[in-house]
C-alpha positions, -999 to +999 in steps of 0.1 A: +500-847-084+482-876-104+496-882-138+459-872-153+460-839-134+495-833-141+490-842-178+457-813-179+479-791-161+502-793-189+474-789-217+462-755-197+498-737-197+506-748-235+471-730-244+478-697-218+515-702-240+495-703-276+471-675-268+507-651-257+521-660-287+491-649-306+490-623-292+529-610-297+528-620-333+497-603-338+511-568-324+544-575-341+525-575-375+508-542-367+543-528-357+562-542-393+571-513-413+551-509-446+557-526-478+574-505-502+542-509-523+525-498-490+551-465-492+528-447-517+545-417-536+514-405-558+505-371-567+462-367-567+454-341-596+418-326-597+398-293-596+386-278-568+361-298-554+368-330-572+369-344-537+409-347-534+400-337-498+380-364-493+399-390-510+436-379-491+427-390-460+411-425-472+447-429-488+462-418-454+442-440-433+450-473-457+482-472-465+499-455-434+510-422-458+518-390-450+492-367-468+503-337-484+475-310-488+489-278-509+458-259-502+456-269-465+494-259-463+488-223-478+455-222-457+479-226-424+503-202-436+471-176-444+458-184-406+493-177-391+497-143-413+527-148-424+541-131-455+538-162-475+500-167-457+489-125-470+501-134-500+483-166-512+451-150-499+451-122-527+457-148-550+434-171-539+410-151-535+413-137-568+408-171-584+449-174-592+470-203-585+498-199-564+535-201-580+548-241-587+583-230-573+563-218-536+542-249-534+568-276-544+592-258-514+564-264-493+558-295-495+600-301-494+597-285-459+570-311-451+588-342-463+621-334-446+606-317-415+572-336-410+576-368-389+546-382-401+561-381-436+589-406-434+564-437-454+553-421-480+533-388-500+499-381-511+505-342-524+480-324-539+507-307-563+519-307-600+556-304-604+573-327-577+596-351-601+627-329-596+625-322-561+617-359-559+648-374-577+671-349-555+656-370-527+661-403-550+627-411-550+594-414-577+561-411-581+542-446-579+514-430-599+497-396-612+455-401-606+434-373-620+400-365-609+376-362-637+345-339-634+326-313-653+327-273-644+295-269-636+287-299-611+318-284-596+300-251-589+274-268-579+295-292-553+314-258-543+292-231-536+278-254-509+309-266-493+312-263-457+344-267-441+355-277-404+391-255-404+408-276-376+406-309-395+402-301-429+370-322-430+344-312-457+306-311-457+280-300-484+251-285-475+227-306-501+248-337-510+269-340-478+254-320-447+266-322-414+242-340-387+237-305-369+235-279-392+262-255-396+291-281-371+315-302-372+304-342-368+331-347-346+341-317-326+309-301-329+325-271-339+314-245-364+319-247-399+332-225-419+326-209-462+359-202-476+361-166-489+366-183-525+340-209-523+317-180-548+309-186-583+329-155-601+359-167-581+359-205-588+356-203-625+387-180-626+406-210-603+392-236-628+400-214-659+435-214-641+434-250-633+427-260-668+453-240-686+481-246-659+477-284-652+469-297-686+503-297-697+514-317-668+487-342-665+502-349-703+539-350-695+523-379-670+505-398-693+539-395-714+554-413-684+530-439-682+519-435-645+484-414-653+454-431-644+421-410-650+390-414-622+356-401-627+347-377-598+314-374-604+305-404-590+294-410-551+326-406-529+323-445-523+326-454-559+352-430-568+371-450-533+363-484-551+382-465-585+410-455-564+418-486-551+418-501-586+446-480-596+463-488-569+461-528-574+469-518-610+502-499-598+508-528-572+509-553-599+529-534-620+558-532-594+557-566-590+560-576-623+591-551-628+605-563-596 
C-alpha cells in the first residue's frame, strides 16, 4: 500500500473511530442518572381547574419525575370499585375533599411501590412533609396556582376529559381536533360527574377553607412560590420554569 493511501486509510478509520465515540458519549449522557436538582420533590397546589393537570406532565416530561396525581389516584380506585374507589365518589361528587390521612397513604403506596417513582414527585397533595422526612427526604418547593372562582367555572363546566391518559380538553378554550375524542387515541371523551356548577363551588368552598392554612405553613417555610393560572397554559409553563431556576439557584448557593 503507498504511503499516501495508507496515510488516507488512516484518516478514514480515525473519523469512523470519532463518529463511535460520539455516538457512545452521546447515549451515555442520555443514560446518566438525574441531577439531584433534576430529582424534583415539589407539591403543585391549585383549585380545580387551575391546570395542575396540564402542568404535571410538562414537569414529568422535563425533569424525568414521577407525577403524582391525587385526583387521578382516587379516580382509579373509583374505576376499580373498590371500597376506597365508592367512597371518594360520594364525596366527590358531593363537592367534599377526601380525608389528608387517605390521600397522603396513597401517594406513600405510589412512592414505595411505583417504579417510575424512584427520581423524584410532583403530587398534587397538601400534607406530605411528615410522610416525607420518614423517607428522609423534602420538598424542593410548594407552587400555588393562582385563579379566580369564576373563570374556574367557566374553565370547568367545559372540561372534557380522555380517562385512559388523564389528558384534558375544553370545549371553548382547548377543544379537541374531532369533537367529542381523544387527539391521540381517538377515543371518546368523557364529563366528570362533578364537572357541574352547584358541585364545583362546594369543592372550591372546600378548597379554600382546607388548603389555606397549608399554603401558609409553606410560605412560613420559605419554599411557596405563587403562579398566576389565568394566563395561557404556555405562559403559566414559562412561570413554572422560573421557579424552578429560582429553586435551582438556591440549592446551589446552599450547597
Amino acid at each position: 500500500m503507498a504511503p499516501t493511501t495508507e496515510i488516507d486509510y488512516l484518516k478514514s478509520l480515525v473519523e469512523q473511530l470519532n463518529v463511535k465515540i460520539k455516538a457512545l458519549e452521546d447515549k451515555a449522557i442520555k443514560a446518566v442518572s438525574p441531577t439531584p436538582f433534576e430529582q424534583l420533590r415539589m407539591i403543585l397546589v391549585g383549585p380545580p381547574g387551575a391546570g395542575k393537570g396540564t402542568q404535571g406532565p410538562n414537569i414529568k416530561k422535563k425533569y424525568c419525575v414521577c407525577h403524582l396525581a391525587t385526583g387521578d389516584l382516587l379516580r382509579e380506585q373509583i374505576a376499580q370499585k373498590t371500597s376506597l374507589g365508592l367512597e371518594a365518589k360520594k364525596i366527590m361528587d358531593a363537592g367534599g375533599l377526601v380525608s389528608d390521612d387517605i390521600m397522603v397513604n396513597m401517594v406513600k403506596d405510589q412512592l414505595e411501590n411505583n417504579k417510575e417513582c424512584k427520581n423524584g414527585t410532583v403530587p398534587q397533595a397538601e400534607k406530605l412533609d411528615a410522610m416525607l422526612e420518614s423517607r428522609k427526604e423534602k420538598l424542593d418547593n410548594v407552587t400555588e396556582l393562582q385563579i379566580a372562582d369564576q373563570l374556574l367555572i367557566s374553565r370547568i363546566t367545559g372540561r372534557l376529559i380522555h380517562p385512559a391518559s388523564g389528558r384534558t380538553y375544553h370545549k371553548e378554550f382547548n377543544p379537541p381536533k374531532k369533537p367529542g375524542v381523544d387527539d391521540v387515541t381517538g377515543e371518546p371523551l368523557i364529563q366528570r360527574s362533578d364537572d357541574n356548577v352547584e358541585t364545583l363551588r362546594k369543592r372550591l368552598d372546600a378548597f379554600h377553607k382546607q388548603t389555606g392554612p397549608v399554603v401558609d405553613y409553606y410560605k412560613k417555610k420559605g419554599i411557596w412560590y405563587p403562579v398566576d393560572a389565568a394566563q395561557s397554559p404556555k405562559v403559566v409553563w414559562q412561570s413554572l420554569n422560573t421557579v424552578f431556576e429560582k429553586c435551582k439557584a438556591a440549592q446551589a448557593k446552599s450547597s
